[in-house]
Backbone as CSV, one residue per row, in Angstrom:
resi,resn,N_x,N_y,N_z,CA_x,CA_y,CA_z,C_x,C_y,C_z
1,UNK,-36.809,15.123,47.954,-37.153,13.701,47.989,-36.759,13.034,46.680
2,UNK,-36.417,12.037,46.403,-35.712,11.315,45.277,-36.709,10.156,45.677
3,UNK,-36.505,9.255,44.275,-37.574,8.522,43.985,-37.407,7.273,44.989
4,UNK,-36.101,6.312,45.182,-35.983,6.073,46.487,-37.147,5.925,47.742
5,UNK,-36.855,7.157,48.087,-37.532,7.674,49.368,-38.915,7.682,49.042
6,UNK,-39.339,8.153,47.891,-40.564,8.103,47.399,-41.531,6.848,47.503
7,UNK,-40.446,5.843,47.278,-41.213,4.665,46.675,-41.555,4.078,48.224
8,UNK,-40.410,4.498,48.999,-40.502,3.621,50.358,-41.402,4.172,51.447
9,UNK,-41.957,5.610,50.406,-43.069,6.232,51.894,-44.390,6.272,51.065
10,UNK,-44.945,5.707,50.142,-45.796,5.646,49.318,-47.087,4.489,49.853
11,UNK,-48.218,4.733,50.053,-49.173,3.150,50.341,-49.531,2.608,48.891
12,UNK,-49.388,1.656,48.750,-48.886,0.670,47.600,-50.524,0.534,46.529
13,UNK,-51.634,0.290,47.902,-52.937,0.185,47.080,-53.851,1.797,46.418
14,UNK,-53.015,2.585,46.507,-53.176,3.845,45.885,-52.217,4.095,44.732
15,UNK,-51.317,3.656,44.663,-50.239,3.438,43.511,-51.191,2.884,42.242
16,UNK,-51.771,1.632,43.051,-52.286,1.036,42.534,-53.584,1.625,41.341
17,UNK,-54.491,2.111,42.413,-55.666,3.134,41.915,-54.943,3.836,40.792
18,UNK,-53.997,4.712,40.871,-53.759,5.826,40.443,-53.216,5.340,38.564
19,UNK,-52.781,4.320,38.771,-51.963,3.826,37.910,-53.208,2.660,36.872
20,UNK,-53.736,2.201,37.668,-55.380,1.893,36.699,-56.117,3.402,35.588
21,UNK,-55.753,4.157,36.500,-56.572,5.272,36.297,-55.850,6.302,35.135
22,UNK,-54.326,5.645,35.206,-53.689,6.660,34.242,-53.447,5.260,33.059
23,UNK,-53.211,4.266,33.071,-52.809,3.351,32.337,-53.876,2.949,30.927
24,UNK,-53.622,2.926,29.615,-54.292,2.800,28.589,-54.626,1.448,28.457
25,UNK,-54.339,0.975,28.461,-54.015,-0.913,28.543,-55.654,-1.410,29.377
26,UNK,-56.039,-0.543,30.245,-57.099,-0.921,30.792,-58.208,0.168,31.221
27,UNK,-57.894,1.185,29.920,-59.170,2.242,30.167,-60.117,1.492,29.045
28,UNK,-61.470,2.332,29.237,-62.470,1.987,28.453,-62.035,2.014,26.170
29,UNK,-61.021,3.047,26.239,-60.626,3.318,25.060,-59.706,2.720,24.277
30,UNK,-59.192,0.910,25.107,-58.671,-0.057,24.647,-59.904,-0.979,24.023
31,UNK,-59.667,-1.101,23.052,-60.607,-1.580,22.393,-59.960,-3.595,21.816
32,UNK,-59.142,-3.521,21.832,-58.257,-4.698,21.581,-58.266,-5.760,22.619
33,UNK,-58.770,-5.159,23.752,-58.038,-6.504,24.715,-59.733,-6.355,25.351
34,UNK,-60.378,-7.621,25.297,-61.584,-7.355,26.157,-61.956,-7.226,28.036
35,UNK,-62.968,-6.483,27.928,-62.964,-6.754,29.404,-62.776,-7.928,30.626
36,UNK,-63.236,-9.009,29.762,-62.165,-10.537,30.759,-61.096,-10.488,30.632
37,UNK,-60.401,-10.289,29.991,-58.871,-10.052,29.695,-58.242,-9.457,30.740
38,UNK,-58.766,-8.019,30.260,-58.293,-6.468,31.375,-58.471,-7.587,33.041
39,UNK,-59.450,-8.013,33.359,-60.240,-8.278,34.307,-59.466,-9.140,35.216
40,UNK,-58.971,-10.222,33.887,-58.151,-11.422,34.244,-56.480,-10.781,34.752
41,UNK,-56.412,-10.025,34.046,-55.011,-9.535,34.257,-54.474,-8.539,35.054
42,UNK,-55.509,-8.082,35.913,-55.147,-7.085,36.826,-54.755,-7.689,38.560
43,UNK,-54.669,-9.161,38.959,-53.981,-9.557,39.997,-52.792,-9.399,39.555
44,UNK,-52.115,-10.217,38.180,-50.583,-10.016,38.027,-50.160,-8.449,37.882
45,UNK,-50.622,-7.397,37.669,-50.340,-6.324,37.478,-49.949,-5.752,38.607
46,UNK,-51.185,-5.964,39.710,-51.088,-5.267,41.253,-49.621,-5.986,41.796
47,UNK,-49.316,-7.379,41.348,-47.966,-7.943,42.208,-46.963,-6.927,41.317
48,UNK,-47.064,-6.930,39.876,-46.041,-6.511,39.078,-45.726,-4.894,39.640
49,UNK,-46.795,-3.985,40.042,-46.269,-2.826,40.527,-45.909,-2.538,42.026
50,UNK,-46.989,-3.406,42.843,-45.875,-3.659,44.253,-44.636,-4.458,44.308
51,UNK,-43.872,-5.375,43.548,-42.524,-5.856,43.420,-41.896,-4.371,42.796
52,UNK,-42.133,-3.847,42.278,-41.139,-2.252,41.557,-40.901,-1.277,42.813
53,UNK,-41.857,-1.046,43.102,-42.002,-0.375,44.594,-41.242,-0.569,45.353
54,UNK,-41.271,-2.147,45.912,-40.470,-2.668,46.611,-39.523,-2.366,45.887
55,UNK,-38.905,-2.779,44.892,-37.410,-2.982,44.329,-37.092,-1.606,44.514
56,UNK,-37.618,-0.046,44.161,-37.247,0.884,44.091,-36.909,1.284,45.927
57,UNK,-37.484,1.183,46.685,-37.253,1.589,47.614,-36.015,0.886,48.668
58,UNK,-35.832,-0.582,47.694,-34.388,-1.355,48.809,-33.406,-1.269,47.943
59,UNK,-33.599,-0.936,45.994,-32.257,-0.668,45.950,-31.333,-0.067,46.071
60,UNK,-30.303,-0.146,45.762,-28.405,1.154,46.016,-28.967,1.905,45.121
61,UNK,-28.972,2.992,45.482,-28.846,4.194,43.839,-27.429,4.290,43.897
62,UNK,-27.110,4.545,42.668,-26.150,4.974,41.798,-25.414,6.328,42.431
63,UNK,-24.535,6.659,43.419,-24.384,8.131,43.861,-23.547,8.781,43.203
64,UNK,-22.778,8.109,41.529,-22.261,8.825,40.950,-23.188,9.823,39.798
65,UNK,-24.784,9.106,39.691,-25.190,9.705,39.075,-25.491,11.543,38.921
66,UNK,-24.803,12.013,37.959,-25.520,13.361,38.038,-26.926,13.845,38.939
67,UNK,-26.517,14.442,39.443,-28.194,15.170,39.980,-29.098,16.016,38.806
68,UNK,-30.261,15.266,39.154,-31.662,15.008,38.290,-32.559,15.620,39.024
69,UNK,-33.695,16.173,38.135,-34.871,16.092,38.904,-35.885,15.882,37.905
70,UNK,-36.971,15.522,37.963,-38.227,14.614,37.756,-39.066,15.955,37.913
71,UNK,-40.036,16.358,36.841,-40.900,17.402,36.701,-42.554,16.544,36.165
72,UNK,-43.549,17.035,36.602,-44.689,15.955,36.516,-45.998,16.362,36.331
73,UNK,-46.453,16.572,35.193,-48.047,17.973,35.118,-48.865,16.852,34.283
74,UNK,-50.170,17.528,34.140,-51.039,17.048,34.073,-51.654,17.961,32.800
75,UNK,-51.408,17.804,31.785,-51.386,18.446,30.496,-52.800,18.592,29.535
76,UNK,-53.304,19.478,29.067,-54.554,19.070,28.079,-53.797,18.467,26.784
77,UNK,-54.385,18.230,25.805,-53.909,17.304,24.842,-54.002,17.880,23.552
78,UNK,-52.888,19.308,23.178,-53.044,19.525,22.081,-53.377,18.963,20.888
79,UNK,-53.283,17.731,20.753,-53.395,17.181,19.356,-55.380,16.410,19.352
80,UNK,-56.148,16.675,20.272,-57.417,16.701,20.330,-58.344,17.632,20.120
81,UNK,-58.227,18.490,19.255,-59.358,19.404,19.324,-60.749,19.199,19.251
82,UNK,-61.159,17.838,18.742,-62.640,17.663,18.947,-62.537,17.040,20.387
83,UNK,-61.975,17.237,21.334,-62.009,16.618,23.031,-60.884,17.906,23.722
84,UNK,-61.098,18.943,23.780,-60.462,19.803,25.134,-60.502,19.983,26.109
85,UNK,-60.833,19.380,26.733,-60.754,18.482,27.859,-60.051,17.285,28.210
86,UNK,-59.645,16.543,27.037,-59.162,15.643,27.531,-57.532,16.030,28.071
87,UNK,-57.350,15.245,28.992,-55.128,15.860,29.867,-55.527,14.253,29.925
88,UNK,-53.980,14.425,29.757,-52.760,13.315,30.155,-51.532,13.852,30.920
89,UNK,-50.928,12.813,31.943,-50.005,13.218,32.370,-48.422,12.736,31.505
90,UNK,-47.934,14.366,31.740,-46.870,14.388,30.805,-45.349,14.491,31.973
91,UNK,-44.275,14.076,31.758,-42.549,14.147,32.782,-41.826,14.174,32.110
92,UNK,-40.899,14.915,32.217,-38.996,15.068,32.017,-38.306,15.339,33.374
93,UNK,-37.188,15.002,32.934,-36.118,15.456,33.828,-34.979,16.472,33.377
94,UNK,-34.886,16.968,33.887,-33.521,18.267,33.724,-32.189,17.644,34.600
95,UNK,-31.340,17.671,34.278,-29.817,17.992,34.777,-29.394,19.414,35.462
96,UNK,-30.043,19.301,37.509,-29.198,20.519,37.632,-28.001,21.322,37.716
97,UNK,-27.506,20.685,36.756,-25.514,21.623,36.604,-26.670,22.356,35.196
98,UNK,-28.025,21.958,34.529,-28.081,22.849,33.472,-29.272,23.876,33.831
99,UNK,-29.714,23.999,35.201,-30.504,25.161,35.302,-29.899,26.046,35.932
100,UNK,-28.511,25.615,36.590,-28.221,26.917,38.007,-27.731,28.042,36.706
101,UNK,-27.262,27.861,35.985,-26.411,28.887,35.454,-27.427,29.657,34.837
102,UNK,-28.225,29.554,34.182,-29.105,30.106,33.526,-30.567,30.562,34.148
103,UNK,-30.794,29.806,35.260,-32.154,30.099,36.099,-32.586,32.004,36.036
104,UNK,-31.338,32.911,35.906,-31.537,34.095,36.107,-31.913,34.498,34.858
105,UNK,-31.965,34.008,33.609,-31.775,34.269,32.496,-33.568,33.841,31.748
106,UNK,-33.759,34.582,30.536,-34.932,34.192,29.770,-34.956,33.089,28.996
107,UNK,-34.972,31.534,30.028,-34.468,30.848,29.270,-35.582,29.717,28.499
108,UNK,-35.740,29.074,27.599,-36.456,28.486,27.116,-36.273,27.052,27.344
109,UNK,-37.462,25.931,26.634,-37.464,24.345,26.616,-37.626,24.106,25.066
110,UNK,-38.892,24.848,24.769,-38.949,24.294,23.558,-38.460,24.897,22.118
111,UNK,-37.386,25.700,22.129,-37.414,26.466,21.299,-36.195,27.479,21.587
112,UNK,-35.658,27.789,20.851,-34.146,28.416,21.281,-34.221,30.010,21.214
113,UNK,-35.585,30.865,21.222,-35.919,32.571,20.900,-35.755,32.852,22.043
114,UNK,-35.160,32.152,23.539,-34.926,32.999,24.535,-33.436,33.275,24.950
115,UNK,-32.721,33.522,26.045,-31.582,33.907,26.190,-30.605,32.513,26.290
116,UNK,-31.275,31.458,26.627,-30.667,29.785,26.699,-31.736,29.236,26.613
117,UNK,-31.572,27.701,26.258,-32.202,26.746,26.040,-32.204,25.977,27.241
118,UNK,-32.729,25.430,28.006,-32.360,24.607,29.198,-33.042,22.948,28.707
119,UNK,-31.774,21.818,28.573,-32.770,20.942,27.854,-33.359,19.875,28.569
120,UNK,-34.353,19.080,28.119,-34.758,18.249,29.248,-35.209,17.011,28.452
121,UNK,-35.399,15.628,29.262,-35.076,14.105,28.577,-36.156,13.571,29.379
122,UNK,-36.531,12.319,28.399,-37.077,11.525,28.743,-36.404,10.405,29.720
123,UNK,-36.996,9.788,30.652,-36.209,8.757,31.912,-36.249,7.691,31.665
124,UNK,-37.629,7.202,31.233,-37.993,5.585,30.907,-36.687,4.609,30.463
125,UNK,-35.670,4.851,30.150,-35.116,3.978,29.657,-33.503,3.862,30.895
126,UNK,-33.915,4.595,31.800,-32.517,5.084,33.031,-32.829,3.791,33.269
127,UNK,-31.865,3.314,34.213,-31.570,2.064,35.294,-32.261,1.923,36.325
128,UNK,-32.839,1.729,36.953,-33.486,1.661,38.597,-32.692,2.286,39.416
129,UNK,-31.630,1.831,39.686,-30.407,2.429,40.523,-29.377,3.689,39.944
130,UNK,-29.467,4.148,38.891,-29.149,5.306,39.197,-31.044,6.622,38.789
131,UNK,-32.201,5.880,38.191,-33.285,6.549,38.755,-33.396,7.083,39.900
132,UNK,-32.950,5.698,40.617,-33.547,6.079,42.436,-33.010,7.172,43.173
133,UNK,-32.005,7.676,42.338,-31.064,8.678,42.890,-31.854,9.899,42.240
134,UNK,-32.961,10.162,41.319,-33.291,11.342,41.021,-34.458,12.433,41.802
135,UNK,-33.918,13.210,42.176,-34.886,14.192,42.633,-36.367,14.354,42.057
136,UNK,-37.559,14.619,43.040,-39.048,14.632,42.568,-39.134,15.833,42.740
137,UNK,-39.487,16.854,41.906,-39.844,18.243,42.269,-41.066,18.618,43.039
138,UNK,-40.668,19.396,44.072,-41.441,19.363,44.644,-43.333,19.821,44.707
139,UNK,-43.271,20.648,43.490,-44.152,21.365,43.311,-45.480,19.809,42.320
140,UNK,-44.442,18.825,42.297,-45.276,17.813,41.875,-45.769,17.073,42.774
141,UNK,-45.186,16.665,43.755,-45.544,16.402,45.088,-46.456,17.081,45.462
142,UNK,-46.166,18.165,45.823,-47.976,19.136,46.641,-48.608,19.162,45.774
143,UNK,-48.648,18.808,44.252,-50.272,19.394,43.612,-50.510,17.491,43.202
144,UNK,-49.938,16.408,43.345,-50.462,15.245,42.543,-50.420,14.230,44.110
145,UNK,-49.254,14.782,44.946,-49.248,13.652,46.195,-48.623,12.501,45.619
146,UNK,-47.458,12.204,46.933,-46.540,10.707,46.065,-47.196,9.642,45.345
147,UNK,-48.396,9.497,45.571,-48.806,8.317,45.230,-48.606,8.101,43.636
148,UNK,-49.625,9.303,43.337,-49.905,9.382,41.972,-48.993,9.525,41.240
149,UNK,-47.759,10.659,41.515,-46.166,10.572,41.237,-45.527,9.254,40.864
150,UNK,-45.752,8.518,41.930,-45.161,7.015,41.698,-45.455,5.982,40.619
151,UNK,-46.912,6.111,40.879,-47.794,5.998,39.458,-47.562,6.089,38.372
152,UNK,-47.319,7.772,37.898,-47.128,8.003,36.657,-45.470,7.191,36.373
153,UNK,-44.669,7.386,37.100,-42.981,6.968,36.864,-43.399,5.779,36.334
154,UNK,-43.720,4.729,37.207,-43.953,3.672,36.724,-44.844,3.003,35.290
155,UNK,-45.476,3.744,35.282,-46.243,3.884,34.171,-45.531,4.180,32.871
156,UNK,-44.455,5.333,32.999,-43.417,5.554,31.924,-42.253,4.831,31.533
157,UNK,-42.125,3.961,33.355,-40.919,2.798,32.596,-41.540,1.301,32.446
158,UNK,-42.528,1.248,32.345,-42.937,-0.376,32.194,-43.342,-0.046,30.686
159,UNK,-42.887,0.568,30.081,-42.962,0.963,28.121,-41.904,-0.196,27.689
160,UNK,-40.941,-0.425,28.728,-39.771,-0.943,28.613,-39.639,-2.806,29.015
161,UNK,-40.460,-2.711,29.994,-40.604,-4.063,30.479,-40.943,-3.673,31.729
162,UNK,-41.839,-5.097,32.233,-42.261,-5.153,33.786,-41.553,-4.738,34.802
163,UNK,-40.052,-5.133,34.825,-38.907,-5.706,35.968,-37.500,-5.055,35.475
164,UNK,-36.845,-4.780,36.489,-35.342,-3.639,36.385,-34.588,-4.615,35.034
165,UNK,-34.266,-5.815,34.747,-33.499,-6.833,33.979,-34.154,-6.739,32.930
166,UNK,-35.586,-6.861,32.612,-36.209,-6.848,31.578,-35.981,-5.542,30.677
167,UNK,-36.281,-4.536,31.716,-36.202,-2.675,30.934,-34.880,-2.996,30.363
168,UNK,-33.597,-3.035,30.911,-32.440,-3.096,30.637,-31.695,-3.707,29.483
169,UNK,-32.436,-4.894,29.597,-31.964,-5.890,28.096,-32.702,-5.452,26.954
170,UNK,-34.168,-4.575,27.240,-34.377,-4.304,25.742,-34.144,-2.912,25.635
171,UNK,-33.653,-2.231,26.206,-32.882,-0.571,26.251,-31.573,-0.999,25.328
172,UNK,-30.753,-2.076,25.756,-29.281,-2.468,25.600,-29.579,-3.295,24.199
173,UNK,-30.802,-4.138,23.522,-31.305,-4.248,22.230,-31.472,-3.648,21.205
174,UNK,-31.972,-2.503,21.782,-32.401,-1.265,20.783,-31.446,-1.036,20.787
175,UNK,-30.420,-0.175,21.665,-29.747,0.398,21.498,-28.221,-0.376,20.370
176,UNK,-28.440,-1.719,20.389,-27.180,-2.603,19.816,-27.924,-2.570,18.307
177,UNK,-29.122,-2.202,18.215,-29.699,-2.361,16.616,-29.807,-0.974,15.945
178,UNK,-30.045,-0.350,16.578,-29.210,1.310,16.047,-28.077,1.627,15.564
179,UNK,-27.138,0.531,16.684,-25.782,0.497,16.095,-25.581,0.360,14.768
180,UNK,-25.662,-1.113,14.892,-25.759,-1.961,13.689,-26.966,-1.801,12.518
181,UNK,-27.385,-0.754,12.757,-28.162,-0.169,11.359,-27.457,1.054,10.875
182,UNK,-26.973,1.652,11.710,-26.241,2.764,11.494,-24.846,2.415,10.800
183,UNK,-23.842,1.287,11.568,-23.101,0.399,10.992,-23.325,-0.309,9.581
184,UNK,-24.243,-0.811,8.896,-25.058,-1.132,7.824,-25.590,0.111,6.761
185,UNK,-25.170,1.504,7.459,-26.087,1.960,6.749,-27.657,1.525,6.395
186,UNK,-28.430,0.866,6.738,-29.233,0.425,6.724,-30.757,1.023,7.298
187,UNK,-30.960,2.211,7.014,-31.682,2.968,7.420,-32.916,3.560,6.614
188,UNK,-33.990,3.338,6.865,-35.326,3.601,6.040,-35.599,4.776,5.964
189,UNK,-36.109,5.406,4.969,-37.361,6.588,5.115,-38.617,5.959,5.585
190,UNK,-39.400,7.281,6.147,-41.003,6.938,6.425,-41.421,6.234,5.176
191,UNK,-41.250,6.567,3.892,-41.937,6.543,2.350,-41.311,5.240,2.081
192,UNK,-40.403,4.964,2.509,-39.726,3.350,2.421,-40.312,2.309,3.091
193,UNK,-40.874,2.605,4.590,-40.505,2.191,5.653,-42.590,1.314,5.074
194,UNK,-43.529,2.402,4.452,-44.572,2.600,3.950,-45.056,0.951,2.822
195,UNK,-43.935,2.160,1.777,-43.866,0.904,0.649,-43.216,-0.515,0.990
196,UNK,-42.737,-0.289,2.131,-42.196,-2.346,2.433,-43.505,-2.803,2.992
197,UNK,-44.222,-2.561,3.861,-45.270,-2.423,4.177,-46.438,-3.222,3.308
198,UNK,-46.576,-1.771,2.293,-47.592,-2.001,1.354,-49.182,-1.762,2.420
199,UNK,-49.117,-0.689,3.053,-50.616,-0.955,3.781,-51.571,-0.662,3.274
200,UNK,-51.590,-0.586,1.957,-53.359,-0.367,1.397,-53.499,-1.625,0.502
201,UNK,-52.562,-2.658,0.758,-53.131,-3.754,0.246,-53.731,-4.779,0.641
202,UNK,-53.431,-4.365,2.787,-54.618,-5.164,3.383,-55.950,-4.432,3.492
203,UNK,-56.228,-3.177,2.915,-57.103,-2.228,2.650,-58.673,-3.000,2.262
204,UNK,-59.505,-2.903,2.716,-60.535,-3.344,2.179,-61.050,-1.498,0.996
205,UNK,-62.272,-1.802,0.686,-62.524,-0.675,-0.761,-63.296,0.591,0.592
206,UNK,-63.844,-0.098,1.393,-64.648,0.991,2.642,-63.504,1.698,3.382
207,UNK,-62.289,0.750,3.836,-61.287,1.251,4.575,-60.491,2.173,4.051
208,UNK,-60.315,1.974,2.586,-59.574,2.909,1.668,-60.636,4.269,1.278
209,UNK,-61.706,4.169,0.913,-62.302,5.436,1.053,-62.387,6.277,2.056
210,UNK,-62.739,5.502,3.742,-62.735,5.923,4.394,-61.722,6.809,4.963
211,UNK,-60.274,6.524,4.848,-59.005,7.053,4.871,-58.628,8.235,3.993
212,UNK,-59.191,7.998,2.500,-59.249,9.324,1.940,-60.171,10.039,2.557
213,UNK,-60.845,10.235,2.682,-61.820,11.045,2.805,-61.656,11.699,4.597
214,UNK,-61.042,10.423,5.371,-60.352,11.203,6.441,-59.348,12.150,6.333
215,UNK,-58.336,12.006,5.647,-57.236,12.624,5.007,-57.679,13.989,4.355
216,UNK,-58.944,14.280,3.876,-59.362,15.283,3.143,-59.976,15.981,4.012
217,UNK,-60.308,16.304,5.265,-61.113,16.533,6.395,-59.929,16.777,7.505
218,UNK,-58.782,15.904,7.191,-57.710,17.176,8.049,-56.943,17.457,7.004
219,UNK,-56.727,18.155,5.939,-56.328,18.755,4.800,-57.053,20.163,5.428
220,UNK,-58.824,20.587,5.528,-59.289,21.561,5.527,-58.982,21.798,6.968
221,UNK,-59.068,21.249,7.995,-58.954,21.832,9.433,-57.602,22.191,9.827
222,UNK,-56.489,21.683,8.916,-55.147,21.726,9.315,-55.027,23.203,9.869
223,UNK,-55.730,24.553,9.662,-54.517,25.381,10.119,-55.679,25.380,11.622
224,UNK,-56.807,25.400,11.939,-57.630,25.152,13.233,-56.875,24.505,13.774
225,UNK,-56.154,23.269,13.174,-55.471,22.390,14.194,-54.456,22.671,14.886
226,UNK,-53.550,23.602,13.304,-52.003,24.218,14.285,-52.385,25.130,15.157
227,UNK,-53.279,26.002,14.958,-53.775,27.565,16.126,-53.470,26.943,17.197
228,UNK,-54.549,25.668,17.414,-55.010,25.223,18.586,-53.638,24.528,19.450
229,UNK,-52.962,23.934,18.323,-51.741,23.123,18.789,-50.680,24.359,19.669
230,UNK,-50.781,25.032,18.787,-49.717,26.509,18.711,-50.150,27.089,20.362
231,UNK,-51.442,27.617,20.303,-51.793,27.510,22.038,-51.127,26.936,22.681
232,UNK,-51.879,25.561,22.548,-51.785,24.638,23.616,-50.471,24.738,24.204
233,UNK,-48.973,24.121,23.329,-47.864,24.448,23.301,-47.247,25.283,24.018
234,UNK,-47.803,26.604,23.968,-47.267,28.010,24.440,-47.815,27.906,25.818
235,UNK,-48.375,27.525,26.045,-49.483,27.610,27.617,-48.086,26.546,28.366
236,UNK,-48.295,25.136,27.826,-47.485,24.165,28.365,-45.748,24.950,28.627
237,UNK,-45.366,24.777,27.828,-44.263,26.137,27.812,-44.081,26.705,29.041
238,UNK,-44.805,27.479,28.985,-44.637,29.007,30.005,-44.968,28.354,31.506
239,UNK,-45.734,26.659,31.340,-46.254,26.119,32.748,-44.673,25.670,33.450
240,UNK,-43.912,24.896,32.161,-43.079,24.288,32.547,-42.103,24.998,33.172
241,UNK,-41.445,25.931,32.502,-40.391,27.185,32.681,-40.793,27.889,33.658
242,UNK,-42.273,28.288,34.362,-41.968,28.632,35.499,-41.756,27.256,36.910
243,UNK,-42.450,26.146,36.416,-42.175,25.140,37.273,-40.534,25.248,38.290
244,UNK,-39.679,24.945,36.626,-38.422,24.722,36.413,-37.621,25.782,37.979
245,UNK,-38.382,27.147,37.026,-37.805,28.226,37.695,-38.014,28.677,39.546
246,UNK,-39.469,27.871,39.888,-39.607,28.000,40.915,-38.840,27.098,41.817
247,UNK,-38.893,25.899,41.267,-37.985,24.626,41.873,-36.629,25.214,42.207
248,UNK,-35.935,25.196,41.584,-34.486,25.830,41.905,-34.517,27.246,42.652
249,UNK,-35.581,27.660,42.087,-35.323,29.463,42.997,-35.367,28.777,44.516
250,UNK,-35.822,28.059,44.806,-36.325,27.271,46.264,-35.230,26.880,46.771
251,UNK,-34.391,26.567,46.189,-32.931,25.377,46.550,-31.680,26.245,46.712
C-alpha cells in the first residue's frame, strides 16, 4: 500500500483523533499557546488535515520516483530518564535498490560495526506527488492501523507548512539559503551562533543561577544518562533492523 491508497481508504475523523493525540501544539505540555487558543484553532486544523487527505489521495504520484518505503514505531524516549515511559512516534524511509542486496547480510542503521550500513532519511521535506508514490510497511499498518499512520505522516510534513505549495516554497528557501551561505562562506559555529545572541543578557540573576546549577546536575548524571541513552538506542536498533528485515523478507 503506498500512501496514495492510504490516504484514500482512511476515515478522516480518526486521522483526526490520532493526530490531536500525537501533535505538541495542542497537548497539555504546550505551555505557550493557551487553552482558548488551542480551542479556537482546532476547526481550521480539522479542514487543514482533511484538504491533505484529500489532496494526497487525488493526486498523480510521481512514477519516476525511486521505490520507497515508510517505516513507523512508536519509540520510548531515550533522552528522558526522569519519564520512561514516555514514547513518541518516530519514521524513515529506506530506498529499496538499498536493502535487496544486503537484506542477507549483518547489516546495520546506526552505525557502520556490521557487514553494511543500510541508510535511511527523513521524508518531511519530499513533494506530495512523488510521497504518494511511497510504500507503507506493512508491519506498520497491522500494529498502528492506517489511520494513525496517516496521522503521524502528516504530522511530520506540516513542520514544513499546512498545504503541498507552502511545504515546497519553504523546502526550495532553505534550501536557496544554504546555498548562498555556503556561497558566502558565511557560516556560524554553535559558540558564534551563542555570542551573536548574547543569551544571558536577557538573563534575569534567578534564571542565570538557575541554569548553572541546572548545568551542574547534568554534569553529575551525565554518564546515567549515556547508559540509559546507550540502551535505549541499542533496543531501537535491533527493533528497526529486524522491521527492515522482515518487510523485504516478505516481498
Amino acid at each position: 500500500m503506498n500512501i496514495k491508497e492510504l490516504m484514500a481508504g482512511v476515515d478522516v475523523t480518526r486521522v483526526i483523533d490520532a493526530f490531536l493525540l500525537m501533535d505538541f501544539s495542542f497537548s497539555a505540555s504546550n505551555y505557550e499557546n493557551t487553552f482558548l487558543e488551542k480551542y479556537e484553532a482546532l476547526p481550521n486544523l480539522k479542514k487543514v488535515i482533511e484538504d491533505n487527505i484529500h489532496l494526497f489521495a487525488e493526486c498523480k504520484p510521481n512514477m519516476d520516483t525511486n521505490p520507497c518505503t515508510i517505516f513507523i514505531f512508536y519509540n520510548l524516549d531515550g533522552d528522558d530518564y526522569g519519564n520512561k515511559n514516555k514514547k513518541s512516534f518516530a519514521s524513515f524511509v529506506v530506498e529499496d535498490e538499498d536493502v535487496f542486496p544486503i537484506l542477507d547480510k549483518d547489516f546495520h542503521m546506526f552505525d557502520d560495526k556490521g557487514e553494511a550500513t543500510l541508510p535511511y532519511y527523513s521524508y518531511d521535506n519530499v513533494s506530495m506527488n512523488e510521497m504518494a508514490n511511497y510504500a507503507i510497511a506493512k508491519s506498520s499498518i497491522e500494529k498502528f492501523g492506517k489511520e494513525v499512520c496517516a496521522a503521524h505522516i502528516l504530522s511530520e510534513i506540516f513542520f514544513w507548512g499546512l498545504y503541498p505549495e507552502d511545504r515546497e516554497n519553504k523546502v526550495k528557501a532553505l534550501e536557496e539559503r544554504v546555498q548562498r551561505s555556503m556561497d558566502e562562506k558565511n557560516l556560524y559555529t554553535e559558540k558564534e551562533v551563542h555570542e551573536l545572541l548574547d543569551e544571558d543578557f536577557y538573563m534575569s540573576d534567578d534564571e542565570k543561577l538557575y541554569y548553572e546549577e541546572k548545568q551542574k546536575f547534568e554534569e553529575k548524571t551525565k554518564g546515567v544518562i549515556n547508559r540509559y541513552v546507550a540502551k535505549i538506542n541499542d533496543e531501537i536498533h535491533e527493533e528497526y533492523i529486524h522491521a527492515v528485515r522482515q518487510e523485504y523478507s516478505s516481498r
